[in-house]
C-alpha positions as CSV (number, residue, x, y, z in Angstrom):
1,X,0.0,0.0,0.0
2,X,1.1,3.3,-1.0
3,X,1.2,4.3,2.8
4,X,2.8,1.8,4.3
5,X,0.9,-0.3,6.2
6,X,-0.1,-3.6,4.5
7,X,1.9,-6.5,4.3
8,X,2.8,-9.4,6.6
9,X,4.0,-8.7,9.9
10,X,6.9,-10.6,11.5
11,X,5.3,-13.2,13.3
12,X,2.1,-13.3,12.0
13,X,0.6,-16.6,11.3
14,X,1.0,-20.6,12.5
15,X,3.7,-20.7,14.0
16,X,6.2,-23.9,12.7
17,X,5.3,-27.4,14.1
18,X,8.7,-29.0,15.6
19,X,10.5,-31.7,13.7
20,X,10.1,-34.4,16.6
21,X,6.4,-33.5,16.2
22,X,6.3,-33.9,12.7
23,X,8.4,-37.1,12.8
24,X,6.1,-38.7,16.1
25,X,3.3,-38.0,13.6
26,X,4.3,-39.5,10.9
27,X,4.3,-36.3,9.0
28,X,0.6,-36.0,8.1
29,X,0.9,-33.4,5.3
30,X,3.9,-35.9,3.4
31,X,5.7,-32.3,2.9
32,X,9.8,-33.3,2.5
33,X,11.2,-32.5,6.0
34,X,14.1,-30.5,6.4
35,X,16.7,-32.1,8.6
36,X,20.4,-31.1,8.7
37,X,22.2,-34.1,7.0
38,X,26.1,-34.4,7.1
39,X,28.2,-36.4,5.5
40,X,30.5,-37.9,8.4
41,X,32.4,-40.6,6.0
42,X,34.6,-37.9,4.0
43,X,35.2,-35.2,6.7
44,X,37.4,-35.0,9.1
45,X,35.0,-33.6,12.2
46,X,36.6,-32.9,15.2
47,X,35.1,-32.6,18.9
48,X,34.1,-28.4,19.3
49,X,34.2,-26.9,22.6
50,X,32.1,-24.1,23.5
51,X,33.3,-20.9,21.5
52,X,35.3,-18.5,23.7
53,X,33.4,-16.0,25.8
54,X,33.7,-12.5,24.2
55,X,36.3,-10.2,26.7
56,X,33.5,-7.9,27.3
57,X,30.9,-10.0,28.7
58,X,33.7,-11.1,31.3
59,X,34.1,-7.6,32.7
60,X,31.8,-7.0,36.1
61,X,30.0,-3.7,35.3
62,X,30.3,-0.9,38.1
63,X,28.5,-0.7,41.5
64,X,27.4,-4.8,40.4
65,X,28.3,-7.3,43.0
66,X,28.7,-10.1,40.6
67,X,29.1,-10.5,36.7
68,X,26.5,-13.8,35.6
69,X,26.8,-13.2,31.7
70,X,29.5,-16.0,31.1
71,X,27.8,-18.4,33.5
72,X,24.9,-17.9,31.4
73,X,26.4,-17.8,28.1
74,X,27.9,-21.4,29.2
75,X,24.6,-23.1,30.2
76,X,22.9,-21.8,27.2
77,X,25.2,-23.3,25.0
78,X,25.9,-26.7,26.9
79,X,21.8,-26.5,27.0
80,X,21.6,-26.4,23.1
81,X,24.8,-28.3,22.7
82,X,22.6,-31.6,24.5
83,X,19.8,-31.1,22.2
84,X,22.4,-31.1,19.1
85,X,21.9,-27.9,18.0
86,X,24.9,-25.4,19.5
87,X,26.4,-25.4,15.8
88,X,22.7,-23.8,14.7
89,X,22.4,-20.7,16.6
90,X,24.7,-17.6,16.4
91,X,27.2,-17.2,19.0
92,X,26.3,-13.4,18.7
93,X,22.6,-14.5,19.5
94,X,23.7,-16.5,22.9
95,X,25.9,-14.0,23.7
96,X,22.9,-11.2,23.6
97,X,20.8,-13.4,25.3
98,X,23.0,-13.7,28.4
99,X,24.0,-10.1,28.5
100,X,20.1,-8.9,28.5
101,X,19.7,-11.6,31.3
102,X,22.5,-10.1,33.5
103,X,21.2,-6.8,32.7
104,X,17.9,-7.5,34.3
105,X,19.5,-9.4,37.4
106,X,21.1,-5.8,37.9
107,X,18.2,-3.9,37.5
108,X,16.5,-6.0,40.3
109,X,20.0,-6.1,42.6
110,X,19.5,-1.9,42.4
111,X,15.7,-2.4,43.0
112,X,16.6,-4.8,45.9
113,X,19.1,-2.3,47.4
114,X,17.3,1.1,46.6
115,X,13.5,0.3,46.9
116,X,11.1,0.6,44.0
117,X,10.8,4.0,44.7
118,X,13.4,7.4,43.9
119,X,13.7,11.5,44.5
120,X,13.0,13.1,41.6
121,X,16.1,15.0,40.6
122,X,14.7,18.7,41.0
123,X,11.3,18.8,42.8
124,X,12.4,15.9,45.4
125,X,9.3,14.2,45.1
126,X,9.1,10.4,44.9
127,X,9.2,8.3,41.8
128,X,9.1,5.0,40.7
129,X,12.3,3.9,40.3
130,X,14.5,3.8,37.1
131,X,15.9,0.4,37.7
132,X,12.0,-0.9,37.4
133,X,11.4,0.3,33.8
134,X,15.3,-1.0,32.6
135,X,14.4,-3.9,34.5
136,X,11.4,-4.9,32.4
137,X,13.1,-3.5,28.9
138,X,16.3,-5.7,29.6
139,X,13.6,-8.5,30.7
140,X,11.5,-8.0,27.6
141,X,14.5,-8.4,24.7
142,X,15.9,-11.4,26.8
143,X,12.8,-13.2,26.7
144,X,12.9,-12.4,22.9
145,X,16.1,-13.7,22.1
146,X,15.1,-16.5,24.0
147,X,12.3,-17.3,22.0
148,X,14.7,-17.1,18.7
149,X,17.0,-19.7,20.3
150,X,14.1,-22.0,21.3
151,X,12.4,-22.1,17.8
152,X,16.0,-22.7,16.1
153,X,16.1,-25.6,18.7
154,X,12.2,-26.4,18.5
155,X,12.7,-26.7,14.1
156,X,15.6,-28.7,14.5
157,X,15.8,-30.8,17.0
158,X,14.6,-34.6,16.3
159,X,13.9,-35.3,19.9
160,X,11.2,-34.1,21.9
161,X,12.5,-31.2,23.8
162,X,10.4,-31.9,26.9
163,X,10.0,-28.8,28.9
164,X,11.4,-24.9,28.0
165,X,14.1,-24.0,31.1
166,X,12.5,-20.8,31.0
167,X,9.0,-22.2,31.7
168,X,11.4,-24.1,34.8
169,X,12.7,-21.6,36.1
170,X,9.4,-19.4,36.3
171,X,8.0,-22.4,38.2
172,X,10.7,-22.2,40.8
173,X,10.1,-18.8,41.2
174,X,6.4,-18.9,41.6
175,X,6.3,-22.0,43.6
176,X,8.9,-20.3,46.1
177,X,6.5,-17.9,47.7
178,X,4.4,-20.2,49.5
């Protein structure tokens, strides 16, 4: 459309069924399924460790008691790296992911320490916080990256996936407060 607002929008639609899905079913629509094949007879493959941790995700940003990006970054990838699919997903991606995720636990260490409330700069009156509204944008673009990684992993891996360590860890978190 001539001003701009027609057209499909990213994620629109059904979203993908999972290959273990399609596989357990015996693929009802008899669509070719696209599975990563590799040719292991003439190649010379070779055991990968985890791809190095970036310098700057190692450095413990200021006034933070603790820097979790590279224990994240590591489960992440040993996470996909179980499921077969580590060589799939970006190490850019991962490393975003973990940095967004260690963001947030920040924002809620400075909410924990300061309170959810502030001084406004000039009038002194109370405010909500700044570390609540960083809190949920870092929260927010984690949880999206996350759900890139999981439908790379959801497409591509042949085994059911069982449960989403996200969904696990919100579980823990809820069922704590009783």
């Amino acid at each position: 459309m001539a001003n701009g607002h027609g057209g499909a929008r990213p994620g629109a639609g059904r979203k993908k069924k999972a290959l273990s899905e399609k596989l357990t079913d015996g693929n009802p629509g008899k669509a070719p399924l696209t599975k990563m094949q590799f040719d292991v007879q003439h190649s010379k493959l070779e055991g990968c460790d985890m791809p190095p941790i970036a310098e700057y995700l190692k450095q413990v940003t200021k006034n933070s008691h603790q820097n979790l990006t590279p224990e994240i970054y590591e489960s992440t990838w040993n996470w996909l790296n179980e499921r077969g699919c580590a060589q799939l997903v970006k190490k850019e991606l991962i490393e975003q992911y973990a940095l967004y995720v260690t963001r947030w636990v920040q924002c809620e260490e400075g909410i924990n320490q300061y309170g959810l409330l502030a001084k406004h700069p000039t009038t002194q009156m109370p405010i909500a916080s700044p570390y609540v509204s960083m809190g949920l944008s870092f929260l927010k673009q984690a949880n999206i990256l996350w759900l890139q990684i999981y439908q790379i992993v959801k497409e591509n891996c042949e085994t059911p996936l069982g449960s989403n360590p996200n969904d696990d860890l919100m579980e823990r978190i809820l069922g704590s407060k009783t």
